[in-house]
MARKOL-31809 format. One record per residue (C-alpha): residue in one letter; x, y, z. Coordinates in steps of 0.1 Angstrom, whole numbers, plus 5000, padded with zeros to 4 digits. Example, Ala and Ser with C-alpha at 12.3 -4.5 7.8 and 13.67 -1.06 7.14 Angstrom:
# residues 2
A; 5123; 4955; 5078
S; 5137; 4989; 5071
# end
This chain:
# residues 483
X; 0318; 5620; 2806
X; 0312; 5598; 2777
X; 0322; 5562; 2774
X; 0348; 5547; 2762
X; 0333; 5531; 2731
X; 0315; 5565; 2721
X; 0347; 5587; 2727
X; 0365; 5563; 2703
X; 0347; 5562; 2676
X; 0331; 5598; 2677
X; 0369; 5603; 2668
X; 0365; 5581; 2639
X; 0333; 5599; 2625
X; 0346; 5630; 2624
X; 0361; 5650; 2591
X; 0388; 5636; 2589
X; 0424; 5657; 2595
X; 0444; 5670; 2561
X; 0476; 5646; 2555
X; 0507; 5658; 2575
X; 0539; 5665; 2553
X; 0569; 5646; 2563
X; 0601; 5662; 2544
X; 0624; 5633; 2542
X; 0659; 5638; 2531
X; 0679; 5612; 2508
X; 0709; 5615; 2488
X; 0704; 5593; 2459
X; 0668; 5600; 2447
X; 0633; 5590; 2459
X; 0640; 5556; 2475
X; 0618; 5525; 2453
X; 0597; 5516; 2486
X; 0588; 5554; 2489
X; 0576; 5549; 2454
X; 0555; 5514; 2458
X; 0540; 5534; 2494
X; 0529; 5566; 2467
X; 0519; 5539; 2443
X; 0498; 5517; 2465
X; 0485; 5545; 2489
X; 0505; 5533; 2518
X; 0513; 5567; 2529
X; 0478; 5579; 2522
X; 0466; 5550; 2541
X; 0484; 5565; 2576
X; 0475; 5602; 2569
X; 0510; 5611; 2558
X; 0525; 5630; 2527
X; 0559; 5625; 2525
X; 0580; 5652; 2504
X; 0611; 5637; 2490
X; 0639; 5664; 2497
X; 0674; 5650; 2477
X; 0704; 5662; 2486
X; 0743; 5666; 2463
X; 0761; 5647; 2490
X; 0758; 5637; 2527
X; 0774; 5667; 2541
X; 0748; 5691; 2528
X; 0724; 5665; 2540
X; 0733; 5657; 2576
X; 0738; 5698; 2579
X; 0702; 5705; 2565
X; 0685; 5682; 2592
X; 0707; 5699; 2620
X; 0688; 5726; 2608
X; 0658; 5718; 2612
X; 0655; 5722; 2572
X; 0643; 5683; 2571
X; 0621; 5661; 2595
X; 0633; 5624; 2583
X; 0668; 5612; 2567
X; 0670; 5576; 2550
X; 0707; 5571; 2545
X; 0737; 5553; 2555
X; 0731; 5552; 2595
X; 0773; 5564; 2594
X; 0753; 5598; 2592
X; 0735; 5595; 2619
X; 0766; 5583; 2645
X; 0788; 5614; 2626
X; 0757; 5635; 2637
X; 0759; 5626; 2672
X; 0798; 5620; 2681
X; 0813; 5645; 2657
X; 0785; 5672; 2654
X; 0769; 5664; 2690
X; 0737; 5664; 2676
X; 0707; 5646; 2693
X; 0699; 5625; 2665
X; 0679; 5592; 2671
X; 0676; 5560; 2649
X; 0639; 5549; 2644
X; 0643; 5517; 2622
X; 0663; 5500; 2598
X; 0662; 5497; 2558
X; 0691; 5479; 2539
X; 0723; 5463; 2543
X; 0751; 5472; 2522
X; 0758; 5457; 2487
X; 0785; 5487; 2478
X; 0817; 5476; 2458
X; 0849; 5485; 2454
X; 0847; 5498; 2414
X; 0880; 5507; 2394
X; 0888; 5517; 2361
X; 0889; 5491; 2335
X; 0920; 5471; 2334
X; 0923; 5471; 2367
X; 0939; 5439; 2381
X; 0939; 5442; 2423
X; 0934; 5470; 2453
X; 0980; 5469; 2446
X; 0969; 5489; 2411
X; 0956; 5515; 2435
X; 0982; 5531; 2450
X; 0995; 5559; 2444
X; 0958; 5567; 2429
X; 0931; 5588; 2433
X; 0900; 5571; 2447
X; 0867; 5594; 2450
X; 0841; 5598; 2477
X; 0809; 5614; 2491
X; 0824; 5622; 2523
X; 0856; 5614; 2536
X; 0843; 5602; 2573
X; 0810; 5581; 2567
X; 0792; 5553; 2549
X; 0810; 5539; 2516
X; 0840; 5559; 2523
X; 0851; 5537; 2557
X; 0840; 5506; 2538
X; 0864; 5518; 2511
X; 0890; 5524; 2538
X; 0886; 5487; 2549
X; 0891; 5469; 2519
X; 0918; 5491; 2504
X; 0934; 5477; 2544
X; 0930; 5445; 2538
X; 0950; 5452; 2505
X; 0976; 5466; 2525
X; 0968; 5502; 2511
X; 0966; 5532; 2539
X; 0944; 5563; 2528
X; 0969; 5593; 2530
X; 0998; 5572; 2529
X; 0993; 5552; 2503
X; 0964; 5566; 2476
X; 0946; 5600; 2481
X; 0907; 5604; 2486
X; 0893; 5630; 2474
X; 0856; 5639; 2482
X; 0834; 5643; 2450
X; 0797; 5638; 2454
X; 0767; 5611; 2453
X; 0770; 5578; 2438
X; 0762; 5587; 2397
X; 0777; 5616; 2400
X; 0810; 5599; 2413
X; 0806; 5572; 2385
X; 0799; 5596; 2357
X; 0833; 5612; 2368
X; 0850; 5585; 2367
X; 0843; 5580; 2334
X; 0851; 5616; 2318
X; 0884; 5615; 2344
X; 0906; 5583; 2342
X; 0924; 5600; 2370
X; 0901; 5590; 2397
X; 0906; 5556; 2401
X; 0882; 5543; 2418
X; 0850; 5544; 2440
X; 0826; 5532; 2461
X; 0797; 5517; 2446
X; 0763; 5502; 2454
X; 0736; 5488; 2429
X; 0723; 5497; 2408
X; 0750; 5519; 2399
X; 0778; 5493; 2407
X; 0762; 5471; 2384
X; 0759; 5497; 2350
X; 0794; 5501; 2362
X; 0803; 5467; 2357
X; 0786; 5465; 2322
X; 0805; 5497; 2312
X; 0836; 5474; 2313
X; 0846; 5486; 2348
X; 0861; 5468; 2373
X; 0851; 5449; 2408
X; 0876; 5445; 2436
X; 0857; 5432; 2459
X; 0826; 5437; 2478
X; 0812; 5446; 2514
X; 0795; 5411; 2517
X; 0826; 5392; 2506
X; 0852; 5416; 2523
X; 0836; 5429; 2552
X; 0805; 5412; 2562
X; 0768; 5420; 2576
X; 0766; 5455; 2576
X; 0738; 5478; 2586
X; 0737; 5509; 2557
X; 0704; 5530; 2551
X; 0681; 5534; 2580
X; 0656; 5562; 2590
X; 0670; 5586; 2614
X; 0659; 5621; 2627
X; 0666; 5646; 2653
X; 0654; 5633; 2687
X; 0630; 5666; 2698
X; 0613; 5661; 2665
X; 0604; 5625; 2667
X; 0593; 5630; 2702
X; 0568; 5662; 2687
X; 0557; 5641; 2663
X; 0552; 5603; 2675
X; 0523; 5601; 2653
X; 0542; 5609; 2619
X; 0571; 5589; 2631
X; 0549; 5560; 2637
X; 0528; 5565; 2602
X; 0558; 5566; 2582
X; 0575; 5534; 2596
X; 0545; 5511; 2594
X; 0538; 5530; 2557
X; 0579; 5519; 2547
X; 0577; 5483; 2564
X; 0545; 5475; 2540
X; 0560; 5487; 2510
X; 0594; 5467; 2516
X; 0575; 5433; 2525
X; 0553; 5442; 2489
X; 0590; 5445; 2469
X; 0603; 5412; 2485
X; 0576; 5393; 2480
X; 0587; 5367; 2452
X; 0551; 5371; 2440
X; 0559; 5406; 2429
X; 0591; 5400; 2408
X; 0578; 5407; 2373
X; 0560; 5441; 2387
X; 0591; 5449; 2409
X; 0612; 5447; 2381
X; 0592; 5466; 2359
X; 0594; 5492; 2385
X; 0630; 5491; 2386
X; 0632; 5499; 2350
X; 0611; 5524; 2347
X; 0613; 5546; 2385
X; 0653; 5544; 2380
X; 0655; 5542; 2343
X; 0673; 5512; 2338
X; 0676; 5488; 2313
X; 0654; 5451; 2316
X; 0684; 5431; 2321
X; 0699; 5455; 2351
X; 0666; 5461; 2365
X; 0666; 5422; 2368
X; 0698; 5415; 2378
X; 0692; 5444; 2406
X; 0663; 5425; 2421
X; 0682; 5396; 2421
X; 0710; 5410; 2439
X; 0697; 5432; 2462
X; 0662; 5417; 2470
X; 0668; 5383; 2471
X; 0703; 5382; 2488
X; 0714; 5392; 2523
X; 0729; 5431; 2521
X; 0701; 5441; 2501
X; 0664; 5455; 2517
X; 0655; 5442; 2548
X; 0625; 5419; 2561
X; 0602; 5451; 2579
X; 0627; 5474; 2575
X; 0645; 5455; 2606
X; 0675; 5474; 2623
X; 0707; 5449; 2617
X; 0728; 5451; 2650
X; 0755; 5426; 2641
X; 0759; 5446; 2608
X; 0759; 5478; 2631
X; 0786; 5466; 2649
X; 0804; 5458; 2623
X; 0799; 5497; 2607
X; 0815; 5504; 2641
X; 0844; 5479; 2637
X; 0848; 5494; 2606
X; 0852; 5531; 2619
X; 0875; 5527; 2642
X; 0875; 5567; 2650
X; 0873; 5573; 2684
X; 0896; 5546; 2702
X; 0872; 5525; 2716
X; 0868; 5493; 2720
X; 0864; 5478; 2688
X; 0826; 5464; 2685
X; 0814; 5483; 2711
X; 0795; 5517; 2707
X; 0804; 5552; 2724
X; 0779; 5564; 2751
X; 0771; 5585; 2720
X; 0760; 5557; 2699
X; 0746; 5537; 2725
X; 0722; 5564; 2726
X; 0711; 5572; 2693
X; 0703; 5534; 2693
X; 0687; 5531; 2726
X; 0649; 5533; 2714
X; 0658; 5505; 2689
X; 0682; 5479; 2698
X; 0685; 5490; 2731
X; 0651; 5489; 2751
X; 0667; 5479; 2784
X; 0697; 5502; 2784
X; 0718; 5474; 2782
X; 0738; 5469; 2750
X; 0747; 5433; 2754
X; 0704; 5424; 2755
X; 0701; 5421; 2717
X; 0667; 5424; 2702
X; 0662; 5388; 2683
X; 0631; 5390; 2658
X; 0601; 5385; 2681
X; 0607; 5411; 2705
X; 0609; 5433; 2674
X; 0577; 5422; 2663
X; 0562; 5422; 2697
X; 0574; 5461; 2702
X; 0562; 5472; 2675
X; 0526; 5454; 2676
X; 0527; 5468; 2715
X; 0536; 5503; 2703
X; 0511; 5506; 2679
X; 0483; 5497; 2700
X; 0495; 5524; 2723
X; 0500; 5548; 2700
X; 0466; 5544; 2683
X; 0450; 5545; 2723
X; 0466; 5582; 2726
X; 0455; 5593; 2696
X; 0419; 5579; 2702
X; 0425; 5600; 2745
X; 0440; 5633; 2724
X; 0413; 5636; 2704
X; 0385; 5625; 2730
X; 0359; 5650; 2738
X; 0367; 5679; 2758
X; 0394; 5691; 2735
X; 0388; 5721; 2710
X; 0383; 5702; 2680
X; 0353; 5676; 2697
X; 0330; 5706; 2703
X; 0303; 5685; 2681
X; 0274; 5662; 2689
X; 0280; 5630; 2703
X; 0270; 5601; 2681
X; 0244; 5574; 2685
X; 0249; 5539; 2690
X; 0235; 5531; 2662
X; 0261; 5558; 2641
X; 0290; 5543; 2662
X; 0284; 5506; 2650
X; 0275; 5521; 2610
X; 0310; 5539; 2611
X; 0327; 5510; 2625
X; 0316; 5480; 2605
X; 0321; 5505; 2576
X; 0357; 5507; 2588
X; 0363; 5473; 2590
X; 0347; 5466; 2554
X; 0369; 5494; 2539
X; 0399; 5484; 2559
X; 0401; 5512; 2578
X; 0421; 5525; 2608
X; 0417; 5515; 2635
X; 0397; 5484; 2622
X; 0423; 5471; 2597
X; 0424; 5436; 2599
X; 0394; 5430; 2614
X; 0366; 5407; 2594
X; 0336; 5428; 2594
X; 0317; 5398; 2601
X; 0330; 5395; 2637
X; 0326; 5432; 2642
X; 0285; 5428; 2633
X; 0285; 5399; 2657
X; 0300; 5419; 2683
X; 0277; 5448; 2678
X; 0246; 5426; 2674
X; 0255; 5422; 2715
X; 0263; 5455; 2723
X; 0231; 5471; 2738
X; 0243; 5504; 2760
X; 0272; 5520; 2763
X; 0286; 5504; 2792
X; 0329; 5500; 2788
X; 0328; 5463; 2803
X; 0293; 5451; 2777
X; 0316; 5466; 2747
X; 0345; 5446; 2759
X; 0324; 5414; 2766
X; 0309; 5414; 2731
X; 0342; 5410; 2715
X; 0359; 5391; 2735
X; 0333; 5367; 2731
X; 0337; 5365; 2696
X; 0376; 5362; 2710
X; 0369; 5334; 2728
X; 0357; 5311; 2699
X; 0388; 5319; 2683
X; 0412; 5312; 2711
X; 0395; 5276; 2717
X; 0394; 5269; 2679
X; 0427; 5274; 2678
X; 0439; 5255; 2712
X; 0420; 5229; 2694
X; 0438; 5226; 2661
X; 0472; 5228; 2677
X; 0479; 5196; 2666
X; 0455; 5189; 2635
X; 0462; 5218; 2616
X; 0488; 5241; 2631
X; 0485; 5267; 2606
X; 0449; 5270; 2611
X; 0455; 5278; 2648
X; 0480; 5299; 2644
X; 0456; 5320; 2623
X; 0430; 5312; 2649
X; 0451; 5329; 2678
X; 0457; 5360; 2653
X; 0420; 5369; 2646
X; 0418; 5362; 2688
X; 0443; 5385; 2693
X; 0430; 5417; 2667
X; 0393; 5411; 2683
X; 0405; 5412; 2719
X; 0427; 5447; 2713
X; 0395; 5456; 2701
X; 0376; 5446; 2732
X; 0401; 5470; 2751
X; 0400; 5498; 2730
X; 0409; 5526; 2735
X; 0426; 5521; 2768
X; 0422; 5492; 2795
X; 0400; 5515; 2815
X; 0378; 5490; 2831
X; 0379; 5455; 2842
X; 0362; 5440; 2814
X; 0382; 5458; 2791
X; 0414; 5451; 2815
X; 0406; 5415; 2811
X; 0405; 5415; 2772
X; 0439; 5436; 2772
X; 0457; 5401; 2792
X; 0437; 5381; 2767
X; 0449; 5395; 2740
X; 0482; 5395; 2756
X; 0478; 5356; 2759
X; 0466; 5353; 2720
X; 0495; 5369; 2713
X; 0518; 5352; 2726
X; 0499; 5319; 2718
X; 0510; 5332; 2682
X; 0544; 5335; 2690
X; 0551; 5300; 2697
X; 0537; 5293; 2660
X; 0566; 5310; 2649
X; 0600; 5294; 2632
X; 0618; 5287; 2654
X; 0593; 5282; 2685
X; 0593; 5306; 2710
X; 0585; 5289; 2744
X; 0577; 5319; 2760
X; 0574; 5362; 2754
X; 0556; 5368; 2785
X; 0585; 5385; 2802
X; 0593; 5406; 2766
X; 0561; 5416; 2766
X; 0555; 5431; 2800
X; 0587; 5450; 2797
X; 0574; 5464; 2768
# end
């Protein structure tokens, strides 16, 4: 049987596999951070393709991945809970997106929600997403749908706008930017907002049907980390002249929309969200907002306690809230462990690794070529450290490969223990290189003891990072083992 540190990268220096197609489904276009990931290589970057698949309204949407006719849906997360309690499908919710920005638009001369009734008011659907927010601030106006103004279910978000403005009849809609905001320019009117009215709420995520995410972890797992790099690129304030350049020419908008977009929905709370994160308290307000099967109000349905289970619900228990860290901790756990059962899958002894093992020599090329190139699974990795590490790797012993770069580890970790005070920021970069080289020592798997004592080291640089953070953490090590 070969070691450890041939089996992994014998992996690497193979042809590498054709891109796998992911067919995601969304309703008003091809989302701006799928563009930036195209643009950028993101996707590329994590062996993915994704194929944008738009859909005329949610309904034809949410009944295309029932089936089967769509891997991936990035919409209003409504869809997804209307999936599972009114459909009973096994739909699962694998990350967040956006909040919710939507307004309450009416025709111009509009003076309140009171002008409403009696009116008209046009939807996608009349049982998810912007249609319940509508619901809730035409409420708070004292207006009932059914009782006191009709809805009447019409189609995506331009489409709804455009007929509003060839049909005076339909008085009002729904909107979110950057729609709500040529709306507003047209002479339309605002009656309020979701912020304003309603509150945190947690509107496009990534959702997919449960059997499919669990065929294809590796996909799933490409596509999220592709998504959260593109949405940190957009809100960076360093990107704002190329962001809204973007803006005004992916969704053909004019300069002054395309910046008053950014400045609405990237800069402010409602808009994208930092790493894609999966807003709870704006979740339960969605299911505050509902109000459909009786319940409690602000507490799922066993149904929607399971479709959030693998993400904001780790423990089973719904009242052990994931705060920031532990998000950030999961998903740095999760990836490691996803890239170790790749690295075991594709080991020798499977039909695709009939070929001739490589030399040491080969296995160090490939890999400091990797970690020049910033290549997976080196990325992040100074090449520098990787040629040290090699240049004491003699055999190919497990516990040698996992001494030589833990060593280099090592001067890392006490660097930083020592700059804790001086120069803070310095350690905390310190502890991160630490913690990359000693996931590295481990690699694939924490089959050894040398490699089972760089897995707790890196555990321990890890969490020495953690308490850099702001706030301080005092102390993950219980978040981390459950993990």
């Amino acid at each position: 049987m070969p070691c450890a540190p041939f089996s992994f990268v014998a992996a690497l220096t193979r042809r590498p596999t054709p891109s796998q197609q992911i067919h995601v489904l969304t309703l008003l276009g091809r989302p701006v951070q799928f563009v930036v990931a195209d643009k950028q290589g993101l996707f590329a970057k994590y062996g993915i393709e994704v194929v944008n698949d738009n859909k005329k309204n949610s309904d034809e949407l949410r009944a295309d991945l029932a089936a089967g006719k769509g891997d991936v849906a990035y919409l209003a997360v409504d869809n997804a809970v209307a999936m599972v309690e009114l459909a009973h499908q096994d739909v699962v919710i694998v990350m967040g997106g956006e909040g919710s920005q939507n307004e309450l638009i009416a025709q111009p001369g509009t003076k309140s929600i009171a002008d409403l009734r009696g009116k008209t008011l046009i939807v996608d659907a009349p049982n998810t997403a912007y249609a319940l927010q509508m619901k809730k601030i035409m409420l708070l106006g004292g207006l009932t749908a059914g009782k006191d103004y009709e809805i009447k279910p019409f189609g995506a978000t331009p489409q709804r706008l455009a007929a509003m403005r060839e049909h005076q009849e339909f008085a009002g809609s729904m909107l979110g930017p950057p729609v709500s905001l040529v709306a507003r320019h047209e002479g339309f009117v605002g009656l309020g907002s979701v912020p304003q009215l309603i509150g945190p709420y947690q509107a496009a995520g990534f959702f997919t049907q449960r059997a499919w995410a669990s065929a294809h972890r590796d996909q799933v797992i490409a596509l999220l980390s592709a998504i959260i790099e593109a949405q940190r690129w957009l809100l960076n304030p360093a990107n704002k002249a190329q962001v809204i350049a973007l803006l005004t020419t992916e969704l053909h908008l004019s300069p002054d929309i395309a910046a008053e977009y950014y400045g609405q929905s990237l800069t402010r709370p409602g808009g994208l969200a930092k790493d894609a994160q999966f807003d709870l308290r704006g979740f339960e307000k969605r299911i505050e907002t509902s109000r459909r099967s009786g319940r409690a109000v602000g507490r799922p349905s066993a149904f929607t306690r399971q479709i959030l289970r693998p993400v904001v619900l780790p423990g089973g228990a719904y009242e052990s809230k994931m705060n920031a860290l532990r998000r950030t901790l999961l998903r740095h756990i999760f990836l490691c462990w996803f890239a170790g059962f790749v690295l075991i899958a594709l080991a020798p002894g499977t039909r695709a690794q009939q070929q001739k093992e490589r030399t040491l020599d080969e296995v160090k090329t490939e890999a400091i070529k990797r970690a020049e190139n910033g290549m997976y699974p080196l990325i992040g990795l100074d090449p520098a450290d990787v040629r040290e590490a090699f240049a004491n790797i003699k055999t190919t012993d497990n516990d040698e490969w996992a001494a030589a770069f833990s060593a280099v580890a090592d001067r890392y970790m006490a660097e930083g223990n020592s700059l804790l005070s001086a120069n803070p920021a310095q350690a905390d970069k310190d502890f991160i290189r630490a913690w990359r080289l000693y996931s590295f020592a481990r690699w694939p798997v924490p089959a050894s003891a040398g490699k089972k004592r760089a897995y707790a080291k890196a555990l321990e640089a890890f969490l020495a990072h953690a308490k850099m953070m702001d706030p301080a953490v005092g102390s993950a090590a219980h978040s981390v083992r459950r993990l």
